[in-house]
N, C-alpha and C positions, 0 to 999 in steps of 0.2 A: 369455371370447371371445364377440363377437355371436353371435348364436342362428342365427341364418341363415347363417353360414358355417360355425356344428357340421354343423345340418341337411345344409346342401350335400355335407359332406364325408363325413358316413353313406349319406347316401342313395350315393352314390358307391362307397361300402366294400359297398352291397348288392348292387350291380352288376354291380363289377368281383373284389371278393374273396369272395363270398357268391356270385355266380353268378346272383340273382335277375333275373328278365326283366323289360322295361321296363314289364308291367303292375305287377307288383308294386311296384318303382320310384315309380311314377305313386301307385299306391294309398297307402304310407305316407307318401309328400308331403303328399296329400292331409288323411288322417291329424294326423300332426304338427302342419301350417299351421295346421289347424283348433285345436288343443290350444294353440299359442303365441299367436296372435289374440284367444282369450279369455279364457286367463291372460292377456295383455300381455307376455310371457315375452320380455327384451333379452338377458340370459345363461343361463348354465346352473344358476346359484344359484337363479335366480327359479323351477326348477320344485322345488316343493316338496310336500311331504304335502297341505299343506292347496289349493293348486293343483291340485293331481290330484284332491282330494275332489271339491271343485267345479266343474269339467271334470265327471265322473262324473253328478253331480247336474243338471248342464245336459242333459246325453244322457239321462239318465232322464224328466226332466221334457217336455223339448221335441220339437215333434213334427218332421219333416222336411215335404220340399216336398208331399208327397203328403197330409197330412193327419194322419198315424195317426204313433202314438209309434214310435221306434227298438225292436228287437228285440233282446233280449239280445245274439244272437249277434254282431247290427252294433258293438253299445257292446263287447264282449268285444278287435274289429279293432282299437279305438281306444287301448284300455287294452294289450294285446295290442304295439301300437307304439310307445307310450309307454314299455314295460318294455325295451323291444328298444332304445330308442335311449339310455336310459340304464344297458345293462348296456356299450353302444361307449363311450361316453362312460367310464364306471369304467373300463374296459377300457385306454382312454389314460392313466388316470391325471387324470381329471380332477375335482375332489372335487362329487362330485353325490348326490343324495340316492340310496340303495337302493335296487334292481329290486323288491327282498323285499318292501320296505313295501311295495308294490300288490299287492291280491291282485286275481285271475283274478276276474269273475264268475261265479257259479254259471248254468251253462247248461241249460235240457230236454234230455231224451236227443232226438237229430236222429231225428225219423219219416222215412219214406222209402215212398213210393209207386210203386207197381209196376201194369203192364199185366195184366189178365186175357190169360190165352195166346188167348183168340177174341179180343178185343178184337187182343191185337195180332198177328194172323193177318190180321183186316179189312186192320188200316193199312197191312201190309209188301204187301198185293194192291193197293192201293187204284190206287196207278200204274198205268193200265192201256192207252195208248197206245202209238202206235209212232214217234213226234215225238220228238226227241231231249231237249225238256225232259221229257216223261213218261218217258224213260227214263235221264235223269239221275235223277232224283226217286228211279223205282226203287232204282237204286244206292246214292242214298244212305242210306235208307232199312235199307236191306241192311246196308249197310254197318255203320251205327250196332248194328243186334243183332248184327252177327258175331263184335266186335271191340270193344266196349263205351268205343270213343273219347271225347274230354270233344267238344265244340263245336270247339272253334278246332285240337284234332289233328288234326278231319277236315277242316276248311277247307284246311290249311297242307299238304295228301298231296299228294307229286309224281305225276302219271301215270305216269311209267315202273315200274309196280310188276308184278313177276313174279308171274302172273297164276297160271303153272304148281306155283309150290311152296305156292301156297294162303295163305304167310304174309309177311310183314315188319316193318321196324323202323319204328316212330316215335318222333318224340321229343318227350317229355309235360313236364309239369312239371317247373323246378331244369333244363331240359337234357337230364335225364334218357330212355335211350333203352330201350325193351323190344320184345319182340315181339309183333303180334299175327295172329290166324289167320282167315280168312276160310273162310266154311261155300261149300259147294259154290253152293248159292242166291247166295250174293255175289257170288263169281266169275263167273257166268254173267251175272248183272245189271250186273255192270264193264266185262264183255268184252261185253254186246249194246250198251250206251251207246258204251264205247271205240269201236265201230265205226263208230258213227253219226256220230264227232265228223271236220271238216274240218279242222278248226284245227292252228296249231302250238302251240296255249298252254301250258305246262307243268305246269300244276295240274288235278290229276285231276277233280276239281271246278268247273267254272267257274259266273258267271252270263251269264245271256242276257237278253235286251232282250224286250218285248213284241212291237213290230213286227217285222217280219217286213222285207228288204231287195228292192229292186227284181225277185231272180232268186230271191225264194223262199224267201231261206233268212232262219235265225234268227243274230243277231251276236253274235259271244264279245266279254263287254265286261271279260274277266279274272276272275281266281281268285271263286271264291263266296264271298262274307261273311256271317258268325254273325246277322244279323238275315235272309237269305235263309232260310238253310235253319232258322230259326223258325218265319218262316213258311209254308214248306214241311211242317210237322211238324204244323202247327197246321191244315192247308188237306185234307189229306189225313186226319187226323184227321174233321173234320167230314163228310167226305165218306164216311168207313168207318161214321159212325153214333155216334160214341164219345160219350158225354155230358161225361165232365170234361175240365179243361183238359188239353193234352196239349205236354209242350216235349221236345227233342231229351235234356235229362238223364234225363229219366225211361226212354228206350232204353235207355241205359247203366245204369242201377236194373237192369229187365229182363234185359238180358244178366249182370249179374252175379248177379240170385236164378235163372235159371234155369240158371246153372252149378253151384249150391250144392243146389238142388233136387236136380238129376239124380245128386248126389254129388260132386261136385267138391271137393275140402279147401281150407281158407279161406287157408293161403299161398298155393296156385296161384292163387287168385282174386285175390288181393293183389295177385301180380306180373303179370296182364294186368289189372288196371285200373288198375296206375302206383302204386299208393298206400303211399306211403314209411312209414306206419304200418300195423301190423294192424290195430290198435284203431277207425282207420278204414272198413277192409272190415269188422269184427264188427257192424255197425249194420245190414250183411241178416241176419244169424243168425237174428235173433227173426221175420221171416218163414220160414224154411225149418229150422226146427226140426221134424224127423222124431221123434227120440227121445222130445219129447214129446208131440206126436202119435200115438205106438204107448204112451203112456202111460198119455195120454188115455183113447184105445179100449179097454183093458185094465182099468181100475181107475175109470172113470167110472160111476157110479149103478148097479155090478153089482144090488145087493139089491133093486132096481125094475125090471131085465130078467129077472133067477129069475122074477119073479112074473107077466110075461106070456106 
């Protein structure tokens, strides 16, 4: 069968039987197009071992628009989609070559950076107006340590959130719906913005215009988008002093080492920051490892502190 009507018909089976949301959708299009375009790929025959090698070998060698070579982890997305679209295809019954023959690339373990707690003590103050964008800003702000949201769950939050019981549901990745819990500081920063706002708009979050309207006020121009509140994160960053770069996911790092820190067990952490794997939350561990830290202090260079 042409290649472009399998394609169409998975991407479809991701959607609609797999649940996946229209980024991801978009992403293994992406993906795919790219892998058939350079093999020349007409059916399903044509992807083959030696097809995939060299697919592989293009991603390694070549660089993207930006300059610098692809990253494992990007080339891993590519390979990654390619095994996924012919485990559907086997799965119909259609004779295609093996998932198995591709292997994964070997990936670095994922580092992960985190806020000095002064450093982000600065940034969550830095708002410090009483204009309803500084105290939007606050909020959001707030928001992202309370509740350790990705970007686009805090964009998409309805205003109507019951401000009294301190928590509610969003829904994250796959659909998927969990609770999260807002620190008293949040609340307070919700409910002084909430107050501020005129509007009917629905989204707890909006953006606002620069100018200012004939009688003074600032214009709701609808819900806030993931390049706002960037640079939102990034503005108020420079403004507390911070030297390195600073984005909205590093909040979410933040909130989930300082729940690990304090003692919090690495399920519960799992299940407020969404993540359908453990294995995915164990990547703070090796920040917030106590035990070997009381290790450390214990059995580090005894024989050179006897002697002073």
């Amino acid at each position: 069968m042409d290649i472009k009507t399998l394609l169409k018909n998975y991407l479809d089976y991701l959607e609609i039987e797999k649940n996946r949301s229209p980024k991801t959708r978009e992403n293994y299009e992406q993906y795919l197009n790219r892998f058939i375009e350079f093999g020349k790929i007409k059916t399903e025959a044509d992807i083959t071992a030696e097809s995939v090698r060299d697919f592989r070998l293009n991603l390694a060698r070549k660089s993207h628009s930006k300059g610098s070579s692809y990253e494992k982890s990007t080339q891993s997305y590519y390979i990654i989609a390619i095994r996924n679209f012919l485990k559907y295809l086997s799965k119909n019954d259609y004779k295609v070559l093996s998932p198995d023959k591709i292997e994964l690339p070997k990936i670095p373990t994922r580092q992960i950076e985190t806020l000095e707690y002064n450093d982000l003590e600065r940034l969550l103050n830095a708002p410090t107006g009483e204009d309803l964008r500084s105290l939007r800003d606050k909020a959001i702000l707030e928001t992202f340590f309370s509740t350790g949201l990705r970007i686009s769950e805090l964009c998409n939050l309805n205003r109507y959130v019951d401000l009294s019981r301190g928590e509610f549901t969003v829904r994250g990745k796959g659909n998927k719906l969990r609770v999260v819990f807002l620190s008293d500081g949040a609340r307070k920063a919700i409910k002084n913005y909430l107050d501020k706002r005129t509007d009917a708009d629905e989204a707890l979050f909006i953006s606002l215009t620069k100018a200012k309207s004939a009688s003074g006020q600032t214009k709701v121009i609808g819900k806030i988008i993931p390049r706002t509140v960037q640079r939102l994160v990034d503005f108020y960053s420079r403004k507390a002093g911070i030297a390195k770069k600073i984005h909205p996911h590093l909040l979410r790092h933040s909130f989930a080492t300082d729940l690990l820190v304090n003692g919090a067990d690495l399920r519960s952490v799992q299940e407020m920051l969404g993540h359908a794997n453990i294995s995915t939350t164990q990547i703070y561990t090796h920040l917030t490892n106590k035990e070997l830290h009381e290790i450390y202090k214990t059995f580090h260079a005894r024989r050179r502190n006897n002697k002073i």
